[in-house]
N, C-alpha and C positions, 0 to 999 in steps of 0.2 A: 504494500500500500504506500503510496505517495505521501509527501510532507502533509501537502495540500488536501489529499483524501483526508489524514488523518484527521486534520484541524477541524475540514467538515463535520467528521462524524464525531469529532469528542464537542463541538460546540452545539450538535446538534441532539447530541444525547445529554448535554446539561441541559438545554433549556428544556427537552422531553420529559428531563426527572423532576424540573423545579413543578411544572406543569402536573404530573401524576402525582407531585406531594401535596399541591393543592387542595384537590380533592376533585380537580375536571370542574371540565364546564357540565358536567350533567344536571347537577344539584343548584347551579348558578340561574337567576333571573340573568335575561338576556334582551339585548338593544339592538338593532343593525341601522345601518341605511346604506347607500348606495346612491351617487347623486355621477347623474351621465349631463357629459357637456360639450354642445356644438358652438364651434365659433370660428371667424373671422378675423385676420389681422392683416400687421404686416411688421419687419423687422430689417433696420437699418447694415446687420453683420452675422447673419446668423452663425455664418463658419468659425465666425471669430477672429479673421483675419485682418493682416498692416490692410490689403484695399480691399474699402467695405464694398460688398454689393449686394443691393437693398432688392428684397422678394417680399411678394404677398403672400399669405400661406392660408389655408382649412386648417383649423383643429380641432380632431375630437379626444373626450379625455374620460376618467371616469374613476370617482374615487368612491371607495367602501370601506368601511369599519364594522367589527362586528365585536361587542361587549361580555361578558358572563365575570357574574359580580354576586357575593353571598358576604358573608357576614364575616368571613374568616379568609376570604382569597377576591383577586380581581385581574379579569383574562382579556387581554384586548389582539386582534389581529386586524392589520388595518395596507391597505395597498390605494399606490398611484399611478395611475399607466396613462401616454399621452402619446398620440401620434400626431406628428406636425409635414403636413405636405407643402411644400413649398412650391412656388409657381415656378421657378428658374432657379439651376445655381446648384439646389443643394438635395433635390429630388424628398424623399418622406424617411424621416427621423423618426426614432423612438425612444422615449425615456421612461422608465421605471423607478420607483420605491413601494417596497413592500416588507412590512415586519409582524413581529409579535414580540408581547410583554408579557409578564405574569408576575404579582406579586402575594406573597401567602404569610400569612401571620398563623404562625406554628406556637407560642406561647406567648404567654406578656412579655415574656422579654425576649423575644425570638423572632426578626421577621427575614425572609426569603426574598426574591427578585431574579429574574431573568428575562432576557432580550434577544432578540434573532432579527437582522436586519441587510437586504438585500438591495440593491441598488445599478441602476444602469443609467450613464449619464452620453450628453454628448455635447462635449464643448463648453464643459457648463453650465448646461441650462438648465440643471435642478435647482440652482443656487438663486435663479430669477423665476421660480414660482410660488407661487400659492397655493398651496394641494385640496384645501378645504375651505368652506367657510362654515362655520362653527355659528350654531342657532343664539350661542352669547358667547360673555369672556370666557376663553379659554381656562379652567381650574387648572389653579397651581398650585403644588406641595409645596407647603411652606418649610418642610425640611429638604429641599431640592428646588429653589424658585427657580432657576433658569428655566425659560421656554425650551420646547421643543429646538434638537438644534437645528442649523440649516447645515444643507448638504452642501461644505464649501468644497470646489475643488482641487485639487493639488495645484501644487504650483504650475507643474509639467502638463497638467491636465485636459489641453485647450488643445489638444492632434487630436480628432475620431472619439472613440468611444471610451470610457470607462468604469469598472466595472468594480467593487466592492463588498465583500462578505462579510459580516463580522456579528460579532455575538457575545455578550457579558453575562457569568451571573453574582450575588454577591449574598451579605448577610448583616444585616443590624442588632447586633448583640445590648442588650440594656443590662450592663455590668451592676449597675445600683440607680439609688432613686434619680440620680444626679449624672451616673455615665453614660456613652454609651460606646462599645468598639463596633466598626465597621468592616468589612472584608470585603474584595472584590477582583476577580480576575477575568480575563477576556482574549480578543484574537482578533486581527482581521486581514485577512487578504484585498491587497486590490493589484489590477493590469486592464494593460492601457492596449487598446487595437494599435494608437497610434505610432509606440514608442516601446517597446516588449522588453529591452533593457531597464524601462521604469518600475517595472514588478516587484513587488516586495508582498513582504509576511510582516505582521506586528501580532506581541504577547506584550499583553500586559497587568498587571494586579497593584492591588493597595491596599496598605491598612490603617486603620485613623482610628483616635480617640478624643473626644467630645464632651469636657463638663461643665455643666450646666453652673454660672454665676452668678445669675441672677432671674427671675423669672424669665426675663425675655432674650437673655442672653449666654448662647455657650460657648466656648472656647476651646481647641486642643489643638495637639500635633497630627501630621499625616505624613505617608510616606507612599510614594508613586515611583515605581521600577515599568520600564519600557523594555522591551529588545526589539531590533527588527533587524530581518533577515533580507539582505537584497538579491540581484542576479551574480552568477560569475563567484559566490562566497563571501564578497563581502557584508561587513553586519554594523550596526550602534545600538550603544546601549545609554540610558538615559535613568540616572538617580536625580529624586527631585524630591528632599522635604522640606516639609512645609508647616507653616504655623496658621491656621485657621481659623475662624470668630463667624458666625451668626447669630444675627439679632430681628425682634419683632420691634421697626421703629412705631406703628402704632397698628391700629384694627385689620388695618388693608394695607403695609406695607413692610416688607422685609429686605433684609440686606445683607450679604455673605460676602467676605475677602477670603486670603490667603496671600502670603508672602513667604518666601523660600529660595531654595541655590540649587541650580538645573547642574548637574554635572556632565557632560556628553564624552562619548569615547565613539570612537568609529576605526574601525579596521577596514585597510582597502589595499589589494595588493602587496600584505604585507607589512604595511605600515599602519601606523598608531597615532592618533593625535587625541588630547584630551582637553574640553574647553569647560572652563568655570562660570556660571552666568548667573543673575539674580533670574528668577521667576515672580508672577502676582496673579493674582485674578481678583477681578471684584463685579458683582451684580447686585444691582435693584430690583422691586418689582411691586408695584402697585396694583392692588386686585380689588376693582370695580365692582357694582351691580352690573353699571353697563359696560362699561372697558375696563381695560387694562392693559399696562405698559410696562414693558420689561429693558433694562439696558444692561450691558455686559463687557465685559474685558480680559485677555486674560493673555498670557506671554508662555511658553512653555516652546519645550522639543517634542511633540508627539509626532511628527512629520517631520520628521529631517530627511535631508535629499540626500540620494546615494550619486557619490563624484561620478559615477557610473552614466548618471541619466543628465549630468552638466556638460559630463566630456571634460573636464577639468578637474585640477586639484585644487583640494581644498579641505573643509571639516563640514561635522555636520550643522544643518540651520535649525533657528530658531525662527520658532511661531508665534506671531502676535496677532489678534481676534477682537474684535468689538463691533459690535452690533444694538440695534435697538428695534423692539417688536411692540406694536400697536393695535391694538383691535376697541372698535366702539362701536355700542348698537345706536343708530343714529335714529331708528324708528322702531317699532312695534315688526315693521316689515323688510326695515333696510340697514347694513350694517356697512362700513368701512374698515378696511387693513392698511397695513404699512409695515416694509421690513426693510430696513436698510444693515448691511452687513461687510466689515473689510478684513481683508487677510493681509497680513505683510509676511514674508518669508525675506530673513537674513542670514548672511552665512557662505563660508566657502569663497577660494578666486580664483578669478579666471586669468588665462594666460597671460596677460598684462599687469594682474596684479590687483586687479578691482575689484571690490567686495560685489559679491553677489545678489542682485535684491530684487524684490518682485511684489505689488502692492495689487490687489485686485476688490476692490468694492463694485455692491451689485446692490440695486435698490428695486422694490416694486411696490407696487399698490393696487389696491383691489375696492369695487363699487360694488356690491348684490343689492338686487331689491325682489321682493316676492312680486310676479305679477298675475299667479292662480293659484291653485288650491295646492298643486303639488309644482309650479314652474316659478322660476326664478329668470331674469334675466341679469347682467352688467357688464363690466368693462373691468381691465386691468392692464399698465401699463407699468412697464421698463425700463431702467438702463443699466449697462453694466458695463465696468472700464477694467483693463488690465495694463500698470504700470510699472515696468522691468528694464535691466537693463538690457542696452541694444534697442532697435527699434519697437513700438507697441504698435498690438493690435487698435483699431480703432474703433470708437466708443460705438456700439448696439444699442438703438434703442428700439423699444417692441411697444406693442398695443395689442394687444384680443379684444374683441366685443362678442360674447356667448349667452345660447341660453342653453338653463339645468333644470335640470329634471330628478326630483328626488323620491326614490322609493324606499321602503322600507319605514321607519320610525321617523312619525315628526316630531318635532321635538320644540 
């Protein structure tokens, strides 16, 4: 069996077992919907390329979640699928995201979690949609407030297709009235149609403790271990502890940091190089009747670039991430979104001696309004830039106007 067989089947057999500790969805009240969407647009670079050429495009899309929820466990399985025909240029595209979660509370002081998530991108244009639009504010765990993340794409990521596997699961230990330790480990593969030298494997795990200082406020250490495996043998490994705090600033808002030192080591043909870096992260989150808003930050090595996929030497990068997520119900029938999100990747030089650097932010925004019993129509629009060194692609901007259609549970 293959590296890569293996990782499927052991990622695929934790989330099977977190799932049957549960207890199944048999005994679970259950939710679905299902919401199918025709639409019209047009985009400024779809290929993503230095010269843009602008096509009109069909698209149809179709998203479904399906729920099972009891008193002791909660099971969701949820996919994105979109085909986008283009009038000239780039002929018909397809992109995917499709996962499942499960989390199960085994004692008071015991709770379970696992994920499985599958992904096909092209060009990046998971990173400029909107997969859903949700009947209100999005809920958020207040012991996890970041939103859903966005599917940002590798640096390399803008050649043809990409493709991603990956899968977590973990455990929330409540040590005493006051602690609590956490566990977690995971994997993901991804490869690229464009660029087959960019292939890699990541393993990663963590363990954290958490004591509580005041009602609204807890504080502890964490420890996050990476490895990742490239093409040709090469590999980095990445230590990163950290010091962490969440607090409840009042009824509807929360706020988590971390600060910490990224250690990076990368082996390439032999050679060794080892970089010492600060790390941070920090997020808000404001949670509405009617909206809610989330903002984010965070600096880390979980994607470092293999010299392999530069064509240069160098060491591995550093990731920096901020983002801000918007949702409001502006009517009883009509809601608005907004997601603006940027990656910087640093790191590594090239044959001249220049540091290596690549900045890609991507914004959209989304209109629904109900216009029948089960139809919806609206509009969502784009842009998205990628700034690197060397020449950049030029800036995409996009529009859809669609109407949906929702079956299953209204809500």
């Amino acid at each position: 069996m293959s590296r890569f067989a293996r990782y499927k089947y052991l990622v695929g057999t934790a989330v099977c077992a977190t799932l049957f500790v549960s207890g199944g969805p048999a005994r679970a009240e259950t939710t679905s919907i299902v919401d199918l969407s025709a639409g019209a647009g047009i985009s400024t670079n779809p290929g993503f390329r230095q010269n843009s050429q602008t096509s009109g495009f069909g698209r149809l899309s179709a998203y479904g979640v399906h729920n099972w929820k009891n008193e002791r466990s909660s099971t969701s399985i949820h996919g994105f699928v979109e085909n986008t025909t283009y009038l000239q240029n780039y002929g018909s595209q397809r992109i995917f995201a499709v996962g499942a979660d499960t989390n199960f509370t085994a004692s008071p002081t015991l709770s379970l979690y696992g994920n499985l998530n599958f992904s096909g991108d092209f060009n990046g244009s998971l990173s400029n949609r909107l997969f859903s639009v949700p009947s209100g504010p999005p809920v958020i765990d207040p012991n996890n407030p970041l939103p859903p993340p966005t599917i940002t794409p590798d640096v390399l990521g803008f050649n043809g297709h990409t493709y991603r596997l990956n899968g977590q699961v973990g455990a929330s230990i409540r040590s005493s009235e006051l602690s609590t330790i956490s566990l977690s480990a995971g994997a993901q593969r991804a490869w690229f149609t464009g660029n087959p030298d960019a292939n890699y494997n990541t393993y990663y795990g963590s363990v954290g403790y958490s004591r509580q200082i005041s009602e609204r406020t807890s504080i502890g250490p964490s420890l996050y271990l990476t490895h990742q495996d490239f093409q040709h043998g090469d590999s980095a490994n990445v230590i990163n502890p950290v010091l962490t705090a969440h607090t409840q600033l009042s009824e509807t808002m929360t706020a988590s940091g971390a600060v910490g030192v990224l250690v990076l080591s990368q082996d390439r043909d032999g050679n060794h190089d080892t970089t010492v870096s600060p790390s941070f992260s920090a997020n808000v989150c404001n949670q509405g009747t009617i909206s809610s808003l989330c903002a984010h930050i965070s600096r880390d090595a979980r994607s470092a670039i293999n010299d392999r996929v530069t064509g240069v030497g160098g060491q591995s990068s550093i990731t920096t991430t901020a983002g801000v997520n918007y949702f409001r119900q502006l009517s009883e029938d009509a809601t608005l979104q907004a997601s603006v999100n940027a990656t910087h990747f640093s790191g590594g030089s090239g044959i001249s001696g220049q540091n290596l650097r690549s900045t890609y932010v991507s914004l959209v925004t989304g209109y629904d309004r109900k216009v029948g019993h089960r139809l919806f129509a609206g509009i969502t629009g784009g842009a998205r830039k990628l700034f690197q060194s060397g020449s950049d692609p030029a800036v995409d901007f996009n529009a859809n106007i669609y109407l949906r259609y929702r079956l299953g549970d209204l809500q």
